[in-house]
C-alpha positions in Angstrom: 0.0 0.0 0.0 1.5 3.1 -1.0 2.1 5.9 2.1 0.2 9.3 1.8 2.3 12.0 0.2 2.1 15.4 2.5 3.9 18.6 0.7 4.7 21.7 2.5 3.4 24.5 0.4 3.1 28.4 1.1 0.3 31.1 -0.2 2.8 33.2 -2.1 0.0 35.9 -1.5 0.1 36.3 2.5 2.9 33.6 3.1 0.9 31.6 5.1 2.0 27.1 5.4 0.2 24.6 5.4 0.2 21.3 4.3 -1.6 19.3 1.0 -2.3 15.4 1.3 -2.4 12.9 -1.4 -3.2 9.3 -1.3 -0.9 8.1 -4.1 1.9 9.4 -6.0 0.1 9.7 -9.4 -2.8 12.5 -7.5 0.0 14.3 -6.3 2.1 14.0 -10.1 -1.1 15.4 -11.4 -1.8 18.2 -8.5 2.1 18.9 -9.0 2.0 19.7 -12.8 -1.1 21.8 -12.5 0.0 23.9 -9.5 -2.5 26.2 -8.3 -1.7 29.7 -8.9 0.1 31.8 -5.7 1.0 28.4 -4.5 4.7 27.8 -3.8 5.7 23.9 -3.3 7.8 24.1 -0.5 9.1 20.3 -0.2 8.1 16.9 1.4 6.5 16.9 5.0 8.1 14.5 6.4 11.5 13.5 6.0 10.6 9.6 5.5 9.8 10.2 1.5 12.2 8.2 -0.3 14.4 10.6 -1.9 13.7 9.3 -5.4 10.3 9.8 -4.7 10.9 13.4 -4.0 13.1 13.9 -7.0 10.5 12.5 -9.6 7.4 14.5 -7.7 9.8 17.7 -8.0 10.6 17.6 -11.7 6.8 17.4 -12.1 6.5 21.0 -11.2 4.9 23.6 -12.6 7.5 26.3 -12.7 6.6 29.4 -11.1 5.4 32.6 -13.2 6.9 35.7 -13.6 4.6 37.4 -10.9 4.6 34.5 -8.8 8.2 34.5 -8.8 8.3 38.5 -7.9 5.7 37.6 -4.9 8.2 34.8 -3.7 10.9 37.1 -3.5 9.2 39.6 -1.6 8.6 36.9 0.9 11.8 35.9 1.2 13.1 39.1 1.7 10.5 39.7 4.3 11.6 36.4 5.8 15.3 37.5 5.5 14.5 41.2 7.6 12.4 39.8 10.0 15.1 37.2 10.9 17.9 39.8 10.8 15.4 42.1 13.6 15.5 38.8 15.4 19.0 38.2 15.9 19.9 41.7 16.4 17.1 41.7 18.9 19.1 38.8 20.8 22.2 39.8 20.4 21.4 43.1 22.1 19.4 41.1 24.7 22.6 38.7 25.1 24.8 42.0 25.2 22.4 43.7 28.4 23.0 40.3 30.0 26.6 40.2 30.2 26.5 43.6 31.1 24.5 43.6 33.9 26.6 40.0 34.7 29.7 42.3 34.8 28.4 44.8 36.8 27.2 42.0 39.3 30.5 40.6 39.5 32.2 43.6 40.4 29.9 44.4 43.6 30.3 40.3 44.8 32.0 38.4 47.5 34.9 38.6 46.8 35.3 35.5 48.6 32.8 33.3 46.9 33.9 30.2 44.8 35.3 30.8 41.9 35.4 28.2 38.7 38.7 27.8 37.6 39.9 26.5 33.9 43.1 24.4 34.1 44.7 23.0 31.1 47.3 20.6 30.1 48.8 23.3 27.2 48.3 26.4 29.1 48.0 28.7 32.6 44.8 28.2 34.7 42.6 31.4 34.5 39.4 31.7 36.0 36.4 30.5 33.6 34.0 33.4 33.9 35.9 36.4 31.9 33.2 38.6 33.9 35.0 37.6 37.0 38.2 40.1 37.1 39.7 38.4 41.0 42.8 36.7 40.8 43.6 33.3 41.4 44.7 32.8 45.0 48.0 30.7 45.8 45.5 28.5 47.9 43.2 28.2 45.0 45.8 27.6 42.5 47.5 24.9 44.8 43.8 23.6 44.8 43.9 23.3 41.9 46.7 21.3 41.1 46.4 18.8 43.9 42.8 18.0 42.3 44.2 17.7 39.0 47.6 15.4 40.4 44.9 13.3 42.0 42.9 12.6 38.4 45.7 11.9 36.7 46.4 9.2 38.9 42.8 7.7 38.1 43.5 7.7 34.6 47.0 7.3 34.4 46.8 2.9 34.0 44.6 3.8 30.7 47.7 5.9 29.6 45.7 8.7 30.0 46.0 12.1 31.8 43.9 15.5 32.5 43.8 17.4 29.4 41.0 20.0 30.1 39.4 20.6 34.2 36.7 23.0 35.4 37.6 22.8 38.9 35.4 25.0 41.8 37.0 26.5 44.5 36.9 28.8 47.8 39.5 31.4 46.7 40.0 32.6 50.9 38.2 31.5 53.7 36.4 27.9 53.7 33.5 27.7 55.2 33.1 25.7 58.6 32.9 21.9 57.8 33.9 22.6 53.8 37.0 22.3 52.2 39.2 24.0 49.6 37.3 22.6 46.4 34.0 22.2 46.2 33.4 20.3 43.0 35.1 19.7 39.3 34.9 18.0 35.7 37.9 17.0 33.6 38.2 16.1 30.3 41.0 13.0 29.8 43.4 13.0 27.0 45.9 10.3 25.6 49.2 10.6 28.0 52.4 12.0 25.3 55.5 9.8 25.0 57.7 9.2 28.1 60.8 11.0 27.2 63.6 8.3 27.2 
């Protein structure tokens, strides 16, 4: 039994969707090659059309006319605008919100944790470029110790730490806590012993 055929089409006069049915591929051949005017074949519904299906249905298509084809431009470039608006829109929105991060960051305890990025290739420096402290000695030494103490996890796979996220009290732990508070590491292949 031969699967409906849905196609996605849009009213190239007010560029509303929706979505035509056809119980066998010869209604929708013949639907295809007579298109109805202002009415832009978009593709397939669903993704589970054989391809070659697609392909044959898709050379069967009436060809869009010369004012059809000025009305489908419009639309696009409508599309195009309103999806510009849009992303500048977020990026704006995005741009407020590390903004008013910043300014947060500057008026915070100074001795709340702080996430620090360690890697194998490179200095440690804390992972939130908002946050302008600098790493403590104690935090740094932190650090390190938590990192020492992975590798030896994965060192029998001939692995070590390539890349940590490590979270840290940069001063004074709180009563009953200690130094790190919590981390994720990334492991990579351990290099060549050097003979």
């Amino acid at each position: 039994m031969t699967k409906a055929i849905e196609l996605r089409v849009r009213d190239l006069r007010t560029g509303e969707t929706s979505i035509v049915g056809f119980d066998s591929e010869e209604t929708a051949a013949s639907w295809l090659a007579a298109r109805p005017r202002f009415t832009d074949v978009l593709g397939a519904a669903s993704l589970d059309l054989p391809q070659e299906l697609v392909g044959r249905l898709r050379g069967l298509l009436r060809p869009l006319d010369e004012e059809e084809k000025k009305l489908e431009q419009a639309l696009d470039a409508e599309a195009s605008a309103a999806a510009r608006k849009r992303n500048e829109e977020q990026q704006k929105k995005e741009a407020a919100e590390r903004d008013a991060h910043k300014a947060a960051m500057k008026t915070a305890d100074p001795n709340r944790p702080m996430e620090v990025h360690w890697m194998f290739n490179r200095d440690m420096e804390i992972a939130d470029p908002a946050d302008e402290r600098k790493i403590t000695d104690e935090a740094r030494e932190a650090v390190l110790a938590w990192v020492a103490e992975r590798n030896e996890w994965v060192r029998d796979r001939n692995q070590v730490v390539g890349d940590a996220k490590v979270t840290v009290w940069p001063g004074p732990i709180p009563k009953g806590g200690e130094r790190v508070k919590g981390g994720t590491f990334i492991p990579i292949t351990a290099p060549p012993k050097s003979s």
